[in-house]
C-alpha positions, 0 to 999 in steps of 0.5 A, a space after each residue: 341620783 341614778 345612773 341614766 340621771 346622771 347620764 343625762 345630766 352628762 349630755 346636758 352639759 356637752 350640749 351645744 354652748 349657750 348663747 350670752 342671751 340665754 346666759 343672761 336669762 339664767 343669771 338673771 332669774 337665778 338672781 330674782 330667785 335669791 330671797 334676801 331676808 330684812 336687815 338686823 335692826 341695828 346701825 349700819 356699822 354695827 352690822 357689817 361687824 355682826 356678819 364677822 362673829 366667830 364661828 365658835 362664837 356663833 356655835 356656843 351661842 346656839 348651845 345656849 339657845 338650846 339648853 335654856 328656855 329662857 334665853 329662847 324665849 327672849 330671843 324669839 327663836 329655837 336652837 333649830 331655827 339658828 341651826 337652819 339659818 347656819 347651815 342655809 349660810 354654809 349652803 349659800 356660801 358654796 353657791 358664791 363659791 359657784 357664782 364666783 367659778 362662773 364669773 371667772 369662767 365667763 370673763 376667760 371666754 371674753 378674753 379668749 374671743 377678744 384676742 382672737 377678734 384681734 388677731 383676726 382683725 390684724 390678719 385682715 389689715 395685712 391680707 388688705 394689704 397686700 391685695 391692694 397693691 392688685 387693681 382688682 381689689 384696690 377699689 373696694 379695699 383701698 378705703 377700708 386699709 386707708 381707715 384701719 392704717 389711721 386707726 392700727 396701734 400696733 404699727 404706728 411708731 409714736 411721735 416723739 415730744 420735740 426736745 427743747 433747744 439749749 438756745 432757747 432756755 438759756 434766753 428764757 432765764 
């Protein structure tokens, strides 16, 4: 990769922030990209157990393939071919890996502009708050804090359960 490629690809990443629309876009023709191959031909069971072989295993296995023409033969497909799949694995892994940092990244982003949103919105109850109390504003605002003190879940002292009388149990026993 050369130098004004690598540059360029730099000014790309500072550029100005996607939109979730365009996020969206990305993910989802990414993920219609993916080729997914047919499933082995064997019972569900089995292949889930068949996707946890040995990486040894797996390797010794390919040596087989490559040095007997027979066994090539039976199975339908050269050392090569088992080669290409693994490494396509190995790629393929890294690009979760990738998936996995972008998941992580995207639900830090909602966290982050969830608890901004909240602050906001509790700093926007105490300033209606207080401008209420003025009668230029108390008749556009007194409705909207009228609704936001029914709705506010931080304020709000909970209603304690009544405790039971010791008179009334001891008439139920």
């Amino acid at each position: 990769m050369s130098t004004k490629e690598k540059e360029a690809g730099a000014a790309e990443a500072t550029a100005t922030p996607l939109t979730p629309e365009e996020i969206m876009a990305r993910l989802i023709a990414l993920r219609d990209g993916i080729a997914v191959p047919d499933l082995a031909p064997a019972p569900a069971g089995l292949r889930r157990r068949l996707g946890h072989v040995h990486p040894d295993f797996v390797n010794a296995a390919i040596n087989a393939v490559g040095v007997s023409d027979a066994v090539q033969t039976a199975l339908g497909r050269s050392d090569e071919d088992l080669r290409q799949e693994l490494d396509t694995i190995a790629r393929l892994t890294a690009c979760m890996d990738v998936a996995r940092s972008v998941e992580k990244t995207i639900a830090a982003a909602i966290t982050v502009l969830r608890q901004r949103l909240g602050l906001q919105t509790l700093q926007t109850y105490q300033i209606s708050r207080q401008l209420v109390r003025d009668e230029r504003h108390a008749v556009r605002l007194n409705a909207h804090v009228a609704e936001m003190r029914r709705l506010n879940r931080f304020g709000r002292r909970r209603a304690k359960p009544p405790q039971p009388d010791d008179e009334v149990q001891t008439k139920t026993k």
